[in-house]
GUKE-122600 format. One record per atom (N, C-alpha, C): x, y, z; residue in one letter. Coordinates in steps of 0.1 Angstrom, whole numbers, plus 5000, padded with zeros to 4 digits. Layout:
BEGIN
XYZA
...
***
This chain:
BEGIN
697745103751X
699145063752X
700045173757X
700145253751X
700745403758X
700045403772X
699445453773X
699345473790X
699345403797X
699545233795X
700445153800X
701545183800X
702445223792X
703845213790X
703945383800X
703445453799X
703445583808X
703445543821X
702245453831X
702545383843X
703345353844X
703945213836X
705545173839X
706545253842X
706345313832X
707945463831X
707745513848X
705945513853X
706745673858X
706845563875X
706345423874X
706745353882X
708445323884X
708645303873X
710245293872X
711445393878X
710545513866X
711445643868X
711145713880X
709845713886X
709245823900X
709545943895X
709445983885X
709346093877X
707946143869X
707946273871X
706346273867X
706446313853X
705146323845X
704746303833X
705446393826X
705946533828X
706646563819X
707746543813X
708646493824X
710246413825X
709446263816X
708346223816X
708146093806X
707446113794X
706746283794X
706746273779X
707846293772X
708846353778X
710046313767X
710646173767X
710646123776X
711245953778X
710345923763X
709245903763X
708245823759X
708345913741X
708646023739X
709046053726X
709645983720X
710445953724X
711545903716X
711145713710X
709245703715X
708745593710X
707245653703X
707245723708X
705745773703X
705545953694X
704545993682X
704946083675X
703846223689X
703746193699X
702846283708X
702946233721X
703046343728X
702246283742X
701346363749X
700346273752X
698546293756X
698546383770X
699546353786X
699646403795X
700846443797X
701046563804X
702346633810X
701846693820X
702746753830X
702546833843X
703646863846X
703547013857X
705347053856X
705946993866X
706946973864X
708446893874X
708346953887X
708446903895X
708446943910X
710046963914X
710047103918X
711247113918X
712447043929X
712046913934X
712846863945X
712946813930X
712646743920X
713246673907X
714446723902X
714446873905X
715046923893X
716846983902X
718046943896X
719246983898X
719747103911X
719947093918X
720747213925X
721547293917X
720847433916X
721647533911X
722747603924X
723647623921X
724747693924X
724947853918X
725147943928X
725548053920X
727048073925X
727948133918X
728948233926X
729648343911X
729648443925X
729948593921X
730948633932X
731748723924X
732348813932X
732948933924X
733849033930X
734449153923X
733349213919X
732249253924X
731149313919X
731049443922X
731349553911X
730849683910X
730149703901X
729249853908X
728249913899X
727949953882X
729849993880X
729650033866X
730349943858X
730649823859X
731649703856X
730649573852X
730449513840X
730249353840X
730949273850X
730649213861X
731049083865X
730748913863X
731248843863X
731048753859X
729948683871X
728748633868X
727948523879X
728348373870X
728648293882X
728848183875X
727548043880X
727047983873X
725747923878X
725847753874X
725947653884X
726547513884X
725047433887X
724847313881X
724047253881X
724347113891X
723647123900X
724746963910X
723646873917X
724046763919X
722346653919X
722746663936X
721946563939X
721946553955X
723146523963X
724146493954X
725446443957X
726646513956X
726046673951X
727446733948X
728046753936X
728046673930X
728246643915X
727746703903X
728646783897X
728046853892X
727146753879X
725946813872X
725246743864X
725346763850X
726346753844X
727046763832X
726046733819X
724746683824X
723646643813X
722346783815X
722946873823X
721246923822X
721747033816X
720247023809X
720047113798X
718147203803X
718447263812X
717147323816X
717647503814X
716147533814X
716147683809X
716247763823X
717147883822X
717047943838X
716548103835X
716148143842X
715448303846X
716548343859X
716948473859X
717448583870X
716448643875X
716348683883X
715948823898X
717248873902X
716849043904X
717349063916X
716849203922X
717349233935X
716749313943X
717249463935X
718249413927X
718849593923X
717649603907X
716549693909X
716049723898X
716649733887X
717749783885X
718349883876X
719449763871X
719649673878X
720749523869X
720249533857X
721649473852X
721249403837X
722149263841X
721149183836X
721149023836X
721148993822X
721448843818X
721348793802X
719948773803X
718748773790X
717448733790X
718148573796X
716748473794X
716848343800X
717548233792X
717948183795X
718848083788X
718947943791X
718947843781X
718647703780X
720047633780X
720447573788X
721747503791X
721747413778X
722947403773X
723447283762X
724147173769X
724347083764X
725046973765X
726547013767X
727247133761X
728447203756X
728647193773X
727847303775X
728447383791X
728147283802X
727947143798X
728247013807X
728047093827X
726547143822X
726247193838X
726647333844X
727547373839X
728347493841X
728447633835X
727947733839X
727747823831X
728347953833X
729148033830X
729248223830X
728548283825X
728148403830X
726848503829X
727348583833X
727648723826X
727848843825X
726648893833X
727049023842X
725949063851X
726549213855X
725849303858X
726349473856X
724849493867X
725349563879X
725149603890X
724849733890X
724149843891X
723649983893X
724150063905X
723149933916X
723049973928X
724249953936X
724450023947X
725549973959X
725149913966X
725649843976X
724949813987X
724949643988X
724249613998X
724149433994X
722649403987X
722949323976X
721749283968X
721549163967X
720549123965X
720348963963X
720148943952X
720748813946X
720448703933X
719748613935X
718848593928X
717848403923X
718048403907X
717848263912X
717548213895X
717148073901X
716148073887X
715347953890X
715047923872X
714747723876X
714547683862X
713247753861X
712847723844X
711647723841X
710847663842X
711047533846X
709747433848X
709847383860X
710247493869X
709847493886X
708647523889X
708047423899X
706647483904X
706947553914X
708147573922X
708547713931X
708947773927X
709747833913X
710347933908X
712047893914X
712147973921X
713547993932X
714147783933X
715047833930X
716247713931X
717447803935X
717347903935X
719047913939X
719048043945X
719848113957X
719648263957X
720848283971X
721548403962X
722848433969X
722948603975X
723748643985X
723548753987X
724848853987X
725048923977X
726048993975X
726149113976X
727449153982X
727649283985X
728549383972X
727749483964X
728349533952X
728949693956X
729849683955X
730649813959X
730349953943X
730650033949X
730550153941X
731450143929X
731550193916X
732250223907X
733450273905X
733850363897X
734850443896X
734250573895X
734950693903X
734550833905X
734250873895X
732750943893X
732350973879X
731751133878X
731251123887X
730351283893X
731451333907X
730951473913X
730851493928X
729251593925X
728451533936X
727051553941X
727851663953X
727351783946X
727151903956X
725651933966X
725751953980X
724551983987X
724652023994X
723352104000X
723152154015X
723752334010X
724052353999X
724252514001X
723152563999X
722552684003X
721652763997X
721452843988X
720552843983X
720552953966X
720453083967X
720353123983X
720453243985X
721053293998X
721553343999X
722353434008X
723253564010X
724153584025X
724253694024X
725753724021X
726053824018X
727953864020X
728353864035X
729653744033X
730253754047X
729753634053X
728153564051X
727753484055X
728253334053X
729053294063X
729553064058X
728353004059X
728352974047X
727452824047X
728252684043X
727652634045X
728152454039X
727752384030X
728352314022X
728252244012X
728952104014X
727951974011X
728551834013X
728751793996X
730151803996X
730751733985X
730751543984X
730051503975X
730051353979X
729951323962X
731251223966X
731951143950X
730851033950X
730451033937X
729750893934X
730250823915X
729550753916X
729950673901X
729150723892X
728550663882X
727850693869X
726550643880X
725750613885X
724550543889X
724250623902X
725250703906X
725150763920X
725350733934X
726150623931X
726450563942X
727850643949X
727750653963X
729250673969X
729950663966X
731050673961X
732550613962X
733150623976X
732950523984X
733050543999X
734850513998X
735350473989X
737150443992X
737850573986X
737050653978X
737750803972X
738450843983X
739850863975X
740850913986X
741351043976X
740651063964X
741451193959X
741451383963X
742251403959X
742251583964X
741151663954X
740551743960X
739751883953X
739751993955X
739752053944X
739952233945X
738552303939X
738752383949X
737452503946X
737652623942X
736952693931X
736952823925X
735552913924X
735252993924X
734253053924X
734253193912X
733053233910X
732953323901X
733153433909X
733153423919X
733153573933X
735153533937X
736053613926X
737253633931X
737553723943X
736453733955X
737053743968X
736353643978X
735453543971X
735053433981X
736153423994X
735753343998X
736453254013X
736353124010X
737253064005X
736852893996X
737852794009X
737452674007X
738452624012X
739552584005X
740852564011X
741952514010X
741652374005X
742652323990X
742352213989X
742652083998X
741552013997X
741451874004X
741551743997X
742151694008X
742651524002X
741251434008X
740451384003X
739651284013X
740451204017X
739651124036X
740351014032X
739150924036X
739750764040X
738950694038X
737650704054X
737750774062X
736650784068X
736050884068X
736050994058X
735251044048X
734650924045X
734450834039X
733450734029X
732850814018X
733850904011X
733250973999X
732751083998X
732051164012X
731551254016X
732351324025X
732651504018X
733051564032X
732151734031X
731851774042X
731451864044X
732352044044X
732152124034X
733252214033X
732352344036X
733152444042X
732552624045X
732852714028X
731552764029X
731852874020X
731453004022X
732353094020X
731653284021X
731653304010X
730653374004X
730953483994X
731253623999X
731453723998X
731653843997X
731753963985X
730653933973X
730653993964X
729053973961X
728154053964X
726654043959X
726454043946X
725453953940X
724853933925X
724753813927X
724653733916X
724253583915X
725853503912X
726153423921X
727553403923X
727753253918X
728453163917X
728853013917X
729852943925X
730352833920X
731552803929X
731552643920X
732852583923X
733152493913X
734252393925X
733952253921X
734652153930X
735352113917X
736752033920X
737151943907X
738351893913X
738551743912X
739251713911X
741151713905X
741851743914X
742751773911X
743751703902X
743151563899X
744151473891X
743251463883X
741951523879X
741051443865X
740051553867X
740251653857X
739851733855X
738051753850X
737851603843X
736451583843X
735451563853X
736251483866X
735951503875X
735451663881X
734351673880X
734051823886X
732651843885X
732051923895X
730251983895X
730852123902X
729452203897X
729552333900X
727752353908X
727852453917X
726352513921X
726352663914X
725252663907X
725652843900X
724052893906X
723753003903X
722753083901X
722353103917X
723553143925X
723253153938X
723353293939X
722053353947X
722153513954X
722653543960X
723753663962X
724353683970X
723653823976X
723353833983X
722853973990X
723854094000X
723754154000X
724954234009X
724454234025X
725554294029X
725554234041X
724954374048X
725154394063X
724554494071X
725254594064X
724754734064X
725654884062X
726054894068X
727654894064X
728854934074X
729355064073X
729055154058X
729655274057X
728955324044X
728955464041X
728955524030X
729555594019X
729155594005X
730655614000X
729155773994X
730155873994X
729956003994X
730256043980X
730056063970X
730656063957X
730056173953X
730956223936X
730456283930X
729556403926X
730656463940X
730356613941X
731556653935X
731456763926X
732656803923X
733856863931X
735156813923X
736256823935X
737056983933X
736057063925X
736557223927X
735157313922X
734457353928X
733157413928X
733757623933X
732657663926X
732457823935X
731357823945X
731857933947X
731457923969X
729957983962X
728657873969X
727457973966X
727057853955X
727757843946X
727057723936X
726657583940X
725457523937X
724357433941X
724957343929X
725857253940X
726257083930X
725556993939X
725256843931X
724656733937X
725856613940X
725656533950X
726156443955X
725656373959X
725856213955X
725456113958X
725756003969X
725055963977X
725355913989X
724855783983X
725655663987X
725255473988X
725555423997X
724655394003X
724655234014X
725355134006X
726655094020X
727454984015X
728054914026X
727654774022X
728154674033X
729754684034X
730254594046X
731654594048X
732654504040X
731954494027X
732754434014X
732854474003X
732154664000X
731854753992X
730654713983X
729554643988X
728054563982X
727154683982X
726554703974X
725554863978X
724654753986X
724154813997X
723154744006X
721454843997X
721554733986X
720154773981X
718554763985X
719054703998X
717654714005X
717654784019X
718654884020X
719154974031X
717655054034X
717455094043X
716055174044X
716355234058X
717455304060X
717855384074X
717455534068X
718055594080X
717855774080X
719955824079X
719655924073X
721355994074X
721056124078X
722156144082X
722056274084X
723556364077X
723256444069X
723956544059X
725056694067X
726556634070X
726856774078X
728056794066X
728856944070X
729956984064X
730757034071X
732157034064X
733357154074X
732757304075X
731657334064X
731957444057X
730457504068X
730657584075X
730157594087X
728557704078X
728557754067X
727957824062X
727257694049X
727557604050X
726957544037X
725157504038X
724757494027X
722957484027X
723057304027X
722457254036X
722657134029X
720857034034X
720756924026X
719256904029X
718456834039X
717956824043X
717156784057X
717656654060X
717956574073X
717656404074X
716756354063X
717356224061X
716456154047X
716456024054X
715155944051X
714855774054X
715355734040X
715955694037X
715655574027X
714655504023X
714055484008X
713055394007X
713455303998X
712455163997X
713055073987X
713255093975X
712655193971X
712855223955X
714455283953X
715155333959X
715855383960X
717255313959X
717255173964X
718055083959X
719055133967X
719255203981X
720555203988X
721855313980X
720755413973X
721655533968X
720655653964X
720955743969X
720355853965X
721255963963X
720556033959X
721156193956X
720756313960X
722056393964X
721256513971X
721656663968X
721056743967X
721656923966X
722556943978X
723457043976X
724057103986X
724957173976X
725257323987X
725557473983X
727157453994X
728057483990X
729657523999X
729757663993X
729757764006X
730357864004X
731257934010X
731757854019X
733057914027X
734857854018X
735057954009X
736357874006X
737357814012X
738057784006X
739057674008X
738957494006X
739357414015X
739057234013X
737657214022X
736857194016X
735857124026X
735557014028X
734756884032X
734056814032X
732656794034X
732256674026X
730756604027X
730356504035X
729856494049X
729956384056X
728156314055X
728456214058X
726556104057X
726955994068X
726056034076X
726555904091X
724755874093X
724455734095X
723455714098X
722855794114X
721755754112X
721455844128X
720955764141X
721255624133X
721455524148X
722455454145X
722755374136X
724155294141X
725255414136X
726655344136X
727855434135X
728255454121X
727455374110X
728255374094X
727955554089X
728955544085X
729355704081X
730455694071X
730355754063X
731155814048X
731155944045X
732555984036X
732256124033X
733056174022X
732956204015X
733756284005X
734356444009X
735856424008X
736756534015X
737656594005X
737956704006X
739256773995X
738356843985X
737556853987X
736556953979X
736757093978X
737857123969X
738057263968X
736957403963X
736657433972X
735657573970X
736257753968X
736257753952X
736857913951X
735858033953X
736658123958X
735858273963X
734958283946X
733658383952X
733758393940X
733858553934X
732758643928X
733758733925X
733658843934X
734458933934X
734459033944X
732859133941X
732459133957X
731759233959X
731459353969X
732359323978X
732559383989X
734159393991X
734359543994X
735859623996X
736059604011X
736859594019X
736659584037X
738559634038X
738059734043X
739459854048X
739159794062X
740859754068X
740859734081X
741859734087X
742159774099X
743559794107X
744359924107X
743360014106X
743960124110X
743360194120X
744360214128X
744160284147X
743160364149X
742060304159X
741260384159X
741060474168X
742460524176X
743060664184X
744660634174X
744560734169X
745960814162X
746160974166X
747561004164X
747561124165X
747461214151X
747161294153X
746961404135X
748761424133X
748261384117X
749661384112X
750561244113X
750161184118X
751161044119X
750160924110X
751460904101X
751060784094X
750760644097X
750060604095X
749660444098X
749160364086X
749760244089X
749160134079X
747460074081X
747160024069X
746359974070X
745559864057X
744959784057X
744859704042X
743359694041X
743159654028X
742459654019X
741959534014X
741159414018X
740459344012X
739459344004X
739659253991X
738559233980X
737459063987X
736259123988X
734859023992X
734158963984X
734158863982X
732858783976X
731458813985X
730558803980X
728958793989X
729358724000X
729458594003X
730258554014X
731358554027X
731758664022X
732758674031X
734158634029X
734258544015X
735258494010X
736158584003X
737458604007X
739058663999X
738658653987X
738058773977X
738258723964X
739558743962X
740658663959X
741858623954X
742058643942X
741158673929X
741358673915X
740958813911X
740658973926X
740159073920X
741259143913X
741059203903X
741859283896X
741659423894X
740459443904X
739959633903X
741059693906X
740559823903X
741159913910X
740560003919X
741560053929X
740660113940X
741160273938X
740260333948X
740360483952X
739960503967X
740960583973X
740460643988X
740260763986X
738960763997X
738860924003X
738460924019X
738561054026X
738261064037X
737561184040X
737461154055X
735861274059X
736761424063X
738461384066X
739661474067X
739561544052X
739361624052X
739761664041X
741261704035X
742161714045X
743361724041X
744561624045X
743661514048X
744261384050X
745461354038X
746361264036X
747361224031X
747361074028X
746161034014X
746160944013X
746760854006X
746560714001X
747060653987X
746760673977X
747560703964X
746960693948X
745660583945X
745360593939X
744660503928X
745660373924X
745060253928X
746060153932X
745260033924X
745659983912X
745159823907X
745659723913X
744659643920X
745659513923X
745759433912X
746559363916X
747759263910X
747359123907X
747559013903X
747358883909X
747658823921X
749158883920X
750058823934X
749358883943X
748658993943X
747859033956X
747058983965X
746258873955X
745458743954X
744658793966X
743558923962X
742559013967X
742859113981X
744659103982X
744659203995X
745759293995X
746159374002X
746559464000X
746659574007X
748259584014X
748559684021X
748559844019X
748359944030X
748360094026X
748460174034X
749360254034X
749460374046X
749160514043X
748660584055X
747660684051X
747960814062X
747760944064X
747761044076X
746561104076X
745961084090X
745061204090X
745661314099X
744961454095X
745961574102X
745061674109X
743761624105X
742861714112X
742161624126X
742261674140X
741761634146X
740061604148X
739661504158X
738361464152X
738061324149X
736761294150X
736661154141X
736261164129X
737061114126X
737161054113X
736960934107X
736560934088X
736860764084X
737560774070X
738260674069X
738260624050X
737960574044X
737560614033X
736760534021X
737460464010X
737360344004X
737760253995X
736560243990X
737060233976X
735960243966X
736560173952X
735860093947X
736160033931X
736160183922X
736860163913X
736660263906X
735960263897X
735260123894X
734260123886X
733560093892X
733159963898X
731659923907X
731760043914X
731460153917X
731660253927X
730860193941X
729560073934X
728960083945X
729859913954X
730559913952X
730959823962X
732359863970X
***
């Protein structure tokens, strides 16, 4: 008797056995055959969506309508989502009530940008797919800036580029960002740009120059000028120095005695004051001090880190300098104003007295106090004595200099005996100088 009454139904209804084991429930406590609904059976689904961004719930709204349009205010079938953006969130599946008389809203949150597709399909479709729409979901609200394209290492002086691109929480563009950004760096003599407004043909992305000019490991920072959270930084970038432009001469002392062996240090440095610590040229070591010892041409090696140290002797007093000029290109440095004092007296030097005089007529003549060198000792305080090969010459007393004499010293003298003759200056203690 039932599977009589199942013929009839499904003669009547043209519905297949599943649509009549429920018919046929509502007479019987089971039913023996079922098979799934062919989905030309089953309702036109309807989607619509719009306002769809990445980091936003939008509403999908999903309508149930028979062949006529109409929406079908009795179904109550179960539906399933797809879609092309992996990273969606959809509601799990859901069984229409009688309540939502066909018609339904569905919260839906987008990841991706771009255009995505929607399906949904009942559950007891034998094609799955009843419905599928294709939507275009725009970017979020500004949440990051994606810094690229700089390198993690480079040189002073050197521009490179960096592409600043605004995106949302998911990473998408913000292709309508129209806001301004400023850049800072941990290298307070960078070359940054001037802040910038995007605009809209940017699409989110704009390309900016950066120099450093301060070697070590440097940074630099983007941020948004109206939202301060707004911001990324690139850190742990090398900065290297740039070609040798010059040398800085140092650390010889700036008042030495004439003859004394001080050191000075010479550094390789780019044209932004960087020690060029991988400098590996030759110098060459000159002075004012036309008598000074100083040490051979030097190469540079790596170990050396673009500074070395060297001996050198000044013995001509007065200001001198230290110069270091490479010996092929033009970088050259020097340390200048290097005061060099005599040092102590060792040598007496009598000079300027006529060497045709007549006997009996007095003439001048002076008396310099010598360092080894040849240098004015300026600080002698001996005292001297003359004599001559005249024996009845007419000389100076026994004469101490002074300070103010500052080692020299005028004197007039007669010889009376015809003949050559000389005079002698003599310490009265060192006799032998």
């Amino acid at each position: 008797m039932r599977r009589d009454l199942f013929s009839v139904l499904r003669q009547f209804t043209g519905r297949s056995l599943t649509l009549m084991c429920v018919m046929s429930s509502l007479f019987f406590s089971a039913c023996e055959e079922k098979s799934a609904i062919k989905t030309s059976q089953l309702p036109q689904l309807l989607i619509a969506a719009n306002n769809l961004k990445s980091d936003a719930y939008s509403d999908l709204v999903v309508v149930a309508k028979d062949a006529k349009g109409k929406t079908v205010t009795a179904y109550t079938g179960t539906v399933r989502f797809t879609s092309t953006d992996p990273y969606s969130e959809f509601p799990a599946s859901y069984t229409f009530t009688v309540k939502d008389a066909g018609t339904k809203k569905f919260p839906v949150k987008f990841k991706t940008a771009g255009n995505q597709t929607i399906s949904i399909y009942d559950t007891r479709s034998t094609t799955q797919t009843l419905a599928k729409i294709e939507v275009t979901v725009g970017a979020g609200s500004p949440k990051n800036i994606v810094l690229t394209g700089h390198p993690v290492t480079t040189q002073a002086g050197i521009s490179n580029t960096v592409l600043a691109a605004i995106t949302d929480s998911f990473g998408n563009v913000v292709s309508d960002y129209v806001g301004t950004v400023a850049f800072a760096s941990s290298d307070s003599s960078a070359v940054l740009p001037a802040n910038y407004t995007f605009t809209l043909t940017d699409a989110g992305a704009h390309s900016f120059p950066i120099s450093f000019q301060a070697a070590g490991t440097q940074s630099f920072t983007v941020t948004d000028t109206a939202d301060e959270l707004l911001t990324n930084n690139q850190s742990g970038i090398t900065v290297r120095a740039g070609v040798v432009q010059n040398f800085s001469v140092a650390s010889f002392p700036s008042s030495v005695g004439a003859g004394s062996s001080n050191t000075v240090t010479v550094t390789a440095k780019d044209a932004f004051g960087n020690i060029a610590n991988d400098y590996t040229g030759t110098i060459h070591l000159s002075s004012s001090d036309p008598s000074a010892v100083l040490p051979s041409d030097y190469t540079f090696v790596e170990g050396d880190l673009g500074i070395k140290t060297f001996t050198i002797n000044l013995r001509t007093s007065g200001a001198q300098s230290i110069i270091a000029i490479d010996t092929v290109s033009s970088a050259t440095g020097g340390q200048v104003g290097i005061i060099v004092n005599p040092g102590t007296a060792t040598i007496l030097a009598l000079s300027g007295y006529p060497v045709s005089a007549s006997a009996g007529t007095s003439s001048n003549f002076g008396v310099t106090a010598k360092d080894i060198y040849g240098n004015t000792a300026t600080s002698y305080l001996g005292t001297v004595h003359f004599t001559s090969s005249d024996s009845i010459a007419v000389l100076p007393s026994n004469y101490t200099f002074v300070t103010g004499d500052a080692g020299v010293k005028s004197f007039s003298g007669t010889l009376k005996t015809s003949g050559l003759h000389s005079i002698t200056v003599t310490d009265t203690v060192a006799g032998s100088m």
